[in-house]
C-alpha positions as CSV (number, residue, x, y, z in Angstrom):
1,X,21.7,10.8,-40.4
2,X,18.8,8.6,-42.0
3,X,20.6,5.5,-40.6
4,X,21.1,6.8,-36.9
5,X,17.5,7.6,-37.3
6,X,17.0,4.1,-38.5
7,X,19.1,2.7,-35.8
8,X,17.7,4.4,-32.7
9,X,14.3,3.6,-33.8
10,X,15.1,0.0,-34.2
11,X,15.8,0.1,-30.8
12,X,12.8,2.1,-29.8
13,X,10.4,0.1,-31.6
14,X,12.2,-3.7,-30.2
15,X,12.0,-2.3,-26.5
16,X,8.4,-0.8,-26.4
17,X,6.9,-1.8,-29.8
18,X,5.9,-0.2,-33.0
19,X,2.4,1.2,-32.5
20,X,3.6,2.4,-28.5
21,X,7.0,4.6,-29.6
22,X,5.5,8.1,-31.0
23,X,7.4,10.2,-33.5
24,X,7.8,12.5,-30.7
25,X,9.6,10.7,-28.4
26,X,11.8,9.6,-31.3
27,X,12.7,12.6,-31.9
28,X,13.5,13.1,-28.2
29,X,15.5,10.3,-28.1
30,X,17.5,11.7,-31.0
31,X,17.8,15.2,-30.1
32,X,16.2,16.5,-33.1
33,X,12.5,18.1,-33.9
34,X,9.9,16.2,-35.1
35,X,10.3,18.7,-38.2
36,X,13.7,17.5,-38.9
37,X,12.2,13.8,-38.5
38,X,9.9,14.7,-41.1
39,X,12.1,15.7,-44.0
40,X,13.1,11.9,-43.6
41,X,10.1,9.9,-43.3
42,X,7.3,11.6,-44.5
43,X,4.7,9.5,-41.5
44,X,5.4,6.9,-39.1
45,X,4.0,4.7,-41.8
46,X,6.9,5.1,-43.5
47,X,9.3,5.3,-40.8
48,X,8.4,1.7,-39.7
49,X,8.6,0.9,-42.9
50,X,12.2,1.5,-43.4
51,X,12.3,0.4,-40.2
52,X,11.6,-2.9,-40.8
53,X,13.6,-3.4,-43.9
54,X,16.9,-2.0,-41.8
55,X,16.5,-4.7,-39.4
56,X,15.7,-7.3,-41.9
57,X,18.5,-6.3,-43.8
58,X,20.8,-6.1,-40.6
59,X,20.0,-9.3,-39.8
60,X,20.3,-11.7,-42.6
61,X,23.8,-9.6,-43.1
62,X,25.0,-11.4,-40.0
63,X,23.5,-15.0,-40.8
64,X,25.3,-14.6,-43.9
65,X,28.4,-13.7,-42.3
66,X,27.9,-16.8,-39.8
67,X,27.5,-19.1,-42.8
68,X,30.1,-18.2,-44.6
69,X,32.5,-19.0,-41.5
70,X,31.6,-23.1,-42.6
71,X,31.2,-24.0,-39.4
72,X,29.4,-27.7,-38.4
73,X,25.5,-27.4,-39.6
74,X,24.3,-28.1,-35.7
75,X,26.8,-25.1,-34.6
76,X,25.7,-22.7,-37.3
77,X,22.3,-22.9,-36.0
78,X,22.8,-21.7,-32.5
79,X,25.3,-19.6,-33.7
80,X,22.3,-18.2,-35.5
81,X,20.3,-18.1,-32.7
82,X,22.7,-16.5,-30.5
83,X,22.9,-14.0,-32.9
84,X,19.3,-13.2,-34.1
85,X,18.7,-13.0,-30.0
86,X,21.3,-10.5,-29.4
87,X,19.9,-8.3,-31.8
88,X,16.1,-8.3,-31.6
89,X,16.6,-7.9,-27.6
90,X,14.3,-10.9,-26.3
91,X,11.4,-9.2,-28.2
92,X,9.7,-8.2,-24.4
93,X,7.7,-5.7,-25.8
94,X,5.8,-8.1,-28.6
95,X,6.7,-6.1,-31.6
96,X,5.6,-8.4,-33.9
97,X,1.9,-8.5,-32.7
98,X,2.0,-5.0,-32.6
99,X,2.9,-5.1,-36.3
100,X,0.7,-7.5,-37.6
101,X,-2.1,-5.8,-35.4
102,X,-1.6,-2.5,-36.6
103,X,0.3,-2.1,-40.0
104,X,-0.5,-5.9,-41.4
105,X,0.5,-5.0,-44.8
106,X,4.4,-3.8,-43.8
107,X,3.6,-7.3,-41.6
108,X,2.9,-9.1,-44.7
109,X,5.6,-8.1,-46.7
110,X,8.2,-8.9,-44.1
111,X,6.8,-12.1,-43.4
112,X,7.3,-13.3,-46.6
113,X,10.9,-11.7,-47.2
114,X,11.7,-13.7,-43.9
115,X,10.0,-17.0,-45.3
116,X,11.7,-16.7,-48.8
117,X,15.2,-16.0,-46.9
118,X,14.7,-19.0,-44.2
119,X,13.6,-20.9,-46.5
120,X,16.9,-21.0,-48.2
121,X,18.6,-20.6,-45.2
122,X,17.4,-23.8,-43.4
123,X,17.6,-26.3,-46.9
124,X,21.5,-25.4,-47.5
125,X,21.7,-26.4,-43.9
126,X,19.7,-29.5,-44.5
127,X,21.7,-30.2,-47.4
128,X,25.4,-29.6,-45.5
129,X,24.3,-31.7,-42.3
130,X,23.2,-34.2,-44.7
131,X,26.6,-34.3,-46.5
132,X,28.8,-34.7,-43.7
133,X,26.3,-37.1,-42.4
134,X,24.8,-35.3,-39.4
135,X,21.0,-35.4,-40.9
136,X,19.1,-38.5,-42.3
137,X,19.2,-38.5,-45.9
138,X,15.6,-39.3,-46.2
139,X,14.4,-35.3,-44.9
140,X,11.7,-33.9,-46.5
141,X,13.5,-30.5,-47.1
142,X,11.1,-28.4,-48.2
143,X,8.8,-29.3,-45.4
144,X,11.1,-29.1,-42.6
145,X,12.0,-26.0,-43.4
146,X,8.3,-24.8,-43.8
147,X,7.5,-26.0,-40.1
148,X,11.1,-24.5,-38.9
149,X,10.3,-20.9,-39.9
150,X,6.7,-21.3,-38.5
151,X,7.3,-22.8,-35.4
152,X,10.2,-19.9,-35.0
153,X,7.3,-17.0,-35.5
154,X,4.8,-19.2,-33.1
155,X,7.2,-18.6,-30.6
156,X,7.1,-15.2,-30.9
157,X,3.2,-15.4,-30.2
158,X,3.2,-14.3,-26.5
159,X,-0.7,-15.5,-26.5
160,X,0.7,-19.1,-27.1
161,X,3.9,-18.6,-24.7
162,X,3.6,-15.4,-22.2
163,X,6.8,-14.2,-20.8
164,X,5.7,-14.6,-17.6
165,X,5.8,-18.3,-18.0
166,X,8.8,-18.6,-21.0
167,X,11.4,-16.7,-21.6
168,X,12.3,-15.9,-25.3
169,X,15.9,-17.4,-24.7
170,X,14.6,-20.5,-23.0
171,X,12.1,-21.3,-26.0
172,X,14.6,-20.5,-28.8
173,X,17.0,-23.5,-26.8
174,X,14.1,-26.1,-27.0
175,X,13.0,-25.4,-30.0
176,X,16.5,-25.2,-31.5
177,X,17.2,-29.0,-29.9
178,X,13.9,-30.5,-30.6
179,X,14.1,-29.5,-34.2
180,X,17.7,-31.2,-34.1
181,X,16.7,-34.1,-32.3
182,X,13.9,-34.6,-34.9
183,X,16.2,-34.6,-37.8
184,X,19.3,-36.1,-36.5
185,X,21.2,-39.4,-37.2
186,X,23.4,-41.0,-34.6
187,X,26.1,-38.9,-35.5
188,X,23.9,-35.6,-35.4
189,X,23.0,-36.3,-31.8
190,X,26.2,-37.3,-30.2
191,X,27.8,-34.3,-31.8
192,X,24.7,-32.5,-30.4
193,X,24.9,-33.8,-27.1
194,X,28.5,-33.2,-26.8
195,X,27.6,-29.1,-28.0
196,X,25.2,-29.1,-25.7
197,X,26.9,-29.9,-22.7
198,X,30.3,-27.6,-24.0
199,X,28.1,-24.8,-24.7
200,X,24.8,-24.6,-22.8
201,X,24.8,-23.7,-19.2
């Protein structure tokens, strides 16, 4: 029961944000009472809380899952993408400023579960494209993937880039092949170019 509860408020809080979906219509949306809610999650505090950490959890299950497939380093990537996307539904309703606006600290704490797991995540794939020559050996690693993980939250900033004007998918693409294009070699690119134009309509 807890992770149906966890699951429908995933996608409650993704569509209409965190501080906008009450406890009650939770419970509406899960055909319960709020009293039944509340023998899970003693507030909403807590409840996003949990919240959070399902998602997180959810997600870097499936980036796991796509890097263990081995595919090429450029491919992983927008495989990534493609499925970090599906799963946090375009992000319309800005629920990350809603977050960091009105529970900072569960804010905080994810931020920097996210930056310790990226941060992994984007130097083993520095380190493969490297290998098999797709990269330039002369990266800054560490950097690089300091500036990819906060260029991918900048994006999320809908301040910086309203909907109106950008959509979520259309920024993840740019930013995906202007952080390629800035790291790779000859190689890198033509196998970039020729994903590109198998893969992206």
């Amino acid at each position: 029961m807890k992770d149906d509860i966890l699951k429908t408020a995933a996608d409650l809080f993704l569509n209409y944000g965190f501080k906008s979906v009450t406890m009650d219509e939770l419970a509406n949306a899960l055909g319960m009472s709020k009293k039944t809610l509340y023998q899970y999650f003693a507030n909403k505090n807590d409840l996003i809380e949990e919240t959070t950490l399902y998602m997180y959890h959810t997600i870097q299950t499936g980036i796991n899952d796509i890097i263990m497939q081995d595919r090429s380093p450029i491919e992983e990537l927008y495989e990534i993408k493609r499925f970090v996307m599906k799963h946090l539904k375009d992000e319309k309703s800005s629920p990350q400023f809603q977050l960091q606006k009105y529970y900072p600290k569960i804010y905080a704490d994810l931020m920097q579960k996210q930056s310790c797991v990226m941060g992994d995540c984007v130097i083993s794939n520095l380190n493969r494209g490297i290998q098999l020559g797709l990269y330039r050996d002369n990266l800054d690693k560490e950097f690089i993937s300091k500036i990819y993980f906060n260029c991918m939250i900048s994006l999320k900033d809908k301040e910086l880039f309203p909907l109106n004007n950008f959509s979520m998918q259309t920024l993840m693409n740019n930013y995906l092949e202007y952080h390629l294009r800035g790291i790779c070699t000859q190689k890198g690119l033509k196998y970039l170019t020729e994903y590109l134009n198998n893969n992206q309509s």
